[in-house]
C-alpha positions as CSV (number, residue, x, y, z in Angstrom):
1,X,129.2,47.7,137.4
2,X,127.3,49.8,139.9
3,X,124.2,52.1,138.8
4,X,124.3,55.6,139.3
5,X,121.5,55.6,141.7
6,X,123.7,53.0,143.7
7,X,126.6,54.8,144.0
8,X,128.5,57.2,146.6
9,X,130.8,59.8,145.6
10,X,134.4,59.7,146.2
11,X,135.8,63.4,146.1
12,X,139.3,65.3,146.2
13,X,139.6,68.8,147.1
14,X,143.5,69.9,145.5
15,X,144.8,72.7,143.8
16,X,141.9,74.7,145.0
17,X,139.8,72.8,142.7
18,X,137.1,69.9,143.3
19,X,137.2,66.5,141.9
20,X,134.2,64.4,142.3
21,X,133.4,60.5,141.2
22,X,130.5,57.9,141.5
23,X,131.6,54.7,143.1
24,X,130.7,51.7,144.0
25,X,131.4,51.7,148.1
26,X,133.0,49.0,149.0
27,X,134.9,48.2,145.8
28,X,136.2,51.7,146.1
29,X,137.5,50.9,150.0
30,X,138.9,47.9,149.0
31,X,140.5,49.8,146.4
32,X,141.8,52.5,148.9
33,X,143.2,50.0,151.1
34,X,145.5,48.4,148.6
35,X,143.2,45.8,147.0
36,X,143.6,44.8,143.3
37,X,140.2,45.7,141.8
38,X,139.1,46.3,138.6
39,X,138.2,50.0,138.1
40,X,135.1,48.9,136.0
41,X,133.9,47.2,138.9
42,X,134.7,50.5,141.0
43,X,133.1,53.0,138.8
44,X,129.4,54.2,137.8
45,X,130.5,56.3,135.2
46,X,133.4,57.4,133.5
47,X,133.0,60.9,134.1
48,X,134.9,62.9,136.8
49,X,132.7,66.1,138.0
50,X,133.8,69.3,139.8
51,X,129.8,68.8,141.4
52,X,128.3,65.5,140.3
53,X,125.4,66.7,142.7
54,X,124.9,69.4,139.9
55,X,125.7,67.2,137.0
56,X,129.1,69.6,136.3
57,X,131.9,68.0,135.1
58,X,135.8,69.0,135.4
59,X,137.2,70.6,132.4
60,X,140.2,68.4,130.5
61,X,142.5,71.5,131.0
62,X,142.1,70.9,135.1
63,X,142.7,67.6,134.8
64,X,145.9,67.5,132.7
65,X,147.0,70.3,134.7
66,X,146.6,68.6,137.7
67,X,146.6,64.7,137.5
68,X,148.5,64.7,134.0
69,X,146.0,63.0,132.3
70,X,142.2,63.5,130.8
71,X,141.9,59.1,131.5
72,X,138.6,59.1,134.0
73,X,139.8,55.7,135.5
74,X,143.2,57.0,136.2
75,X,141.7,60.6,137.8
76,X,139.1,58.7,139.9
77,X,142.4,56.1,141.1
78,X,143.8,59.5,142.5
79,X,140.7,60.8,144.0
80,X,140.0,57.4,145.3
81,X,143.7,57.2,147.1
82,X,143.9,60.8,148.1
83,X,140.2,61.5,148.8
84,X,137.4,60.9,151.2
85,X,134.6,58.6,150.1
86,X,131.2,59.2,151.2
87,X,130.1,55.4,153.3
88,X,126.5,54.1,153.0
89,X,124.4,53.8,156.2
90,X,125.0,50.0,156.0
91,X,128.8,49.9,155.5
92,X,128.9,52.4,157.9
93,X,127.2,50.3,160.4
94,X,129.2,47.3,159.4
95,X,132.7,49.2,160.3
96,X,131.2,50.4,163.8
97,X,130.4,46.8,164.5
98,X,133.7,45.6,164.1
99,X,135.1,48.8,165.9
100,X,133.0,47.5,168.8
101,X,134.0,44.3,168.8
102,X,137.3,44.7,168.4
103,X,137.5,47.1,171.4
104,X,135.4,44.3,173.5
105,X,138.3,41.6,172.9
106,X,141.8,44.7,173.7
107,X,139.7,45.0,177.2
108,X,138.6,41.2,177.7
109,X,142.3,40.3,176.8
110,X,144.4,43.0,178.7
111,X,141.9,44.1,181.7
112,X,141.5,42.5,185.2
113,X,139.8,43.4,188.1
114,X,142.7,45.4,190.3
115,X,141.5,43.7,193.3
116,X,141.6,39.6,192.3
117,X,143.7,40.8,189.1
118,X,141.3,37.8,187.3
119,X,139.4,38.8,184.1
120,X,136.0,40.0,183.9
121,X,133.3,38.1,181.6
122,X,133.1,39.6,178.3
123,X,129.3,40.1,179.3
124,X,130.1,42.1,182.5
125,X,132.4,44.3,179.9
126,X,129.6,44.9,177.3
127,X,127.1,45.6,180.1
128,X,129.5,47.9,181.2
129,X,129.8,49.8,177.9
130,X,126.2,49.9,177.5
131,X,125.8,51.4,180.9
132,X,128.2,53.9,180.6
133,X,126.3,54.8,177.2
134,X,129.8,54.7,174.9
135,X,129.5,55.3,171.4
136,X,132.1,53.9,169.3
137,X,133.3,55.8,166.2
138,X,133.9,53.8,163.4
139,X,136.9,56.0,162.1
140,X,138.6,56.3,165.1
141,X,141.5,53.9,165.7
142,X,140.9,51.0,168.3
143,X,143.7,51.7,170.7
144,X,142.5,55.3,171.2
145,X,138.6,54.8,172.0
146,X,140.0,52.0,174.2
147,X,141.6,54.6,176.0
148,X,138.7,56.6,176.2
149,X,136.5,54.2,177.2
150,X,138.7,52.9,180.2
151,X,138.5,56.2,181.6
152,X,134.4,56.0,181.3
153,X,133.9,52.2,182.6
154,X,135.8,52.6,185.6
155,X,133.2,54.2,187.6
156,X,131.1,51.3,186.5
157,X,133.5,48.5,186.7
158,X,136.9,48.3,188.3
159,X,139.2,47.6,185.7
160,X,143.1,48.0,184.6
161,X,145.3,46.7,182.0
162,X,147.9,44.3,183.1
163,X,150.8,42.2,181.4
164,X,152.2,39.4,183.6
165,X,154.9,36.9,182.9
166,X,153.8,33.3,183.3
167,X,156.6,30.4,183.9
168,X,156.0,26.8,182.5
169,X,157.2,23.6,182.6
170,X,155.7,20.6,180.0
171,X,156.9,17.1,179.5
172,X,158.7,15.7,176.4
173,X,155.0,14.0,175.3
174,X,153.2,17.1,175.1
175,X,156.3,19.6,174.1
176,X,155.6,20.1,170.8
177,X,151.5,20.9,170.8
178,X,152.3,23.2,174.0
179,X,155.2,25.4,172.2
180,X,152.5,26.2,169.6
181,X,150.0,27.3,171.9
182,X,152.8,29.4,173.9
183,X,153.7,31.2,171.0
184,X,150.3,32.3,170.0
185,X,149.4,33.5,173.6
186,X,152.0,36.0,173.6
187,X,155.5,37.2,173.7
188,X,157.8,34.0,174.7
189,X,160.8,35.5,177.0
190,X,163.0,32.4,177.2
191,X,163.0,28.8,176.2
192,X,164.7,26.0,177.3
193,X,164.5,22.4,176.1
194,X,165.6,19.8,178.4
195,X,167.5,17.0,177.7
196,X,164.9,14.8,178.2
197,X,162.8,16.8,175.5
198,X,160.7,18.9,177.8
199,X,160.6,22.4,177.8
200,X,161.2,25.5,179.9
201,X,159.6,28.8,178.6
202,X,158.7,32.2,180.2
203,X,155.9,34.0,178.5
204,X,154.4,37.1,179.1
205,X,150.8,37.4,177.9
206,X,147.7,40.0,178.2
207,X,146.8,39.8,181.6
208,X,143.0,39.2,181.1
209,X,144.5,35.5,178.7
210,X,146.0,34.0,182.3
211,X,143.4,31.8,182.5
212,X,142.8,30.6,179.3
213,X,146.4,29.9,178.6
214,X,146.5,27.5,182.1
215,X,143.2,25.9,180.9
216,X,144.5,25.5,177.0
217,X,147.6,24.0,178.3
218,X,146.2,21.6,180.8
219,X,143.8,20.5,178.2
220,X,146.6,19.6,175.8
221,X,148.8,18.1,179.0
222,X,145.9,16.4,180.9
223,X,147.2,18.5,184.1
224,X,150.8,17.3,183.6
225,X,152.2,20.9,184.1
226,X,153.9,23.4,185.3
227,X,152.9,27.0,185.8
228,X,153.8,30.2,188.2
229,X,153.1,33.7,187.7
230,X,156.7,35.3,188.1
231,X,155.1,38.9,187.4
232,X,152.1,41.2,187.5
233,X,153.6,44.6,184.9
């Protein structure tokens, strides 16, 4: 159980009323996102406060009124769900780190240069970021600030998202390995298997993956493959 010092406060505004609880942060964001957790583990106190700044707690009369019940646990599961709960400077920092890297890999995967249509290095992408000075919010959904950022980097660094469809062919020996590879580099079109056990499959993948899909494969095959680009979307 958290201490009071420790904690953040979680707080609902509803019925033109404020609800306020002390939380432990990320036990009440696992919480919030659907997590099983144990609401001892979540709370610092069993009290629920119209200003816990102020020490001033919500009448029982409110809280019937309004949550149908006077049980702390179960008001504070309602604020939690409902509510907004105030991040620590370390969690916060934690999110925006995975924000950033998360936005790193959508362009590294989907962008090419518009001129060789080849991938840039995920360096030359981060150098471009930096350079173009982008902050990354850490509430902000990925594919927006991806967006976003696009539009900034492209003075910088000549870039564009592409899908293509890539056509192999792999021998009997290596069928099997290969399909599983296929399937997690993207979207398989069509698939054939030979008679002679081989297989036939269109893919389309993340146009910035091209290259690592043809090295993957011809690790797997030792070279003995088949590839051609059919499409650049």
């Amino acid at each position: 159980m958290i201490t009071v010092d420790q904690a953040v406060i979680a707080k609902l505004k509803t019925h033109g009323a404020n609800f306020e609880v002390l939380v432990d942060c990320n036990n009440a964001i696992a919480f919030k996102g659907g997590k099983e957790v144990d609401m001892k583990d979540v709370l610092a106190t069993q009290t629920v406060f119209s200003d816990s700044k102020k020490g001033e707690q919500a009448s029982d009369v409110q809280l019937k009124q309004i949550f149908g019940t006077t049980d702390p646990s179960e008001v504070a599961k309602e604020v939690i769900r409902k509510g907004e709960i105030q991040l620590t400077a370390e969690y916060r920092n934690r999110l925006k780190e995975t924000k950033r890297k998360q936005i790193l890999d959508m362009i590294h995967r989907n962008g090419v240069d518009p001129k060789t249509h080849l991938p840039h290095p995920l360096t030359r992408i981060e150098l471009a970021l930096e350079e173009a000075k982008i902050h990354v919010d850490e509430y902000t959904p990925v594919q927006k600030q991806v967006q976003e950022i696009l539009k900034k980097i492209r003075i910088i660094l000549p870039i564009k998202f592409e899908v293509k469809e890539v056509e192999i062919k792999v021998p009997a020996e290596n069928a099997g390995k290969s399909y599983s590879v296929i399937n997690n580099f993207g979207k398989i079109l069509k698939q054939e298997w030979q008679p002679d056990g081989s297989l036939l499959a269109v893919i389309e993948i993340p146009g910035g993956l091209e290259q690592d899909l043809y090295d993957k494969l011809s690790s797997i095959t030792h070279g003995n493959n088949e590839v051609r680009l059919l499409k650049t979307k």
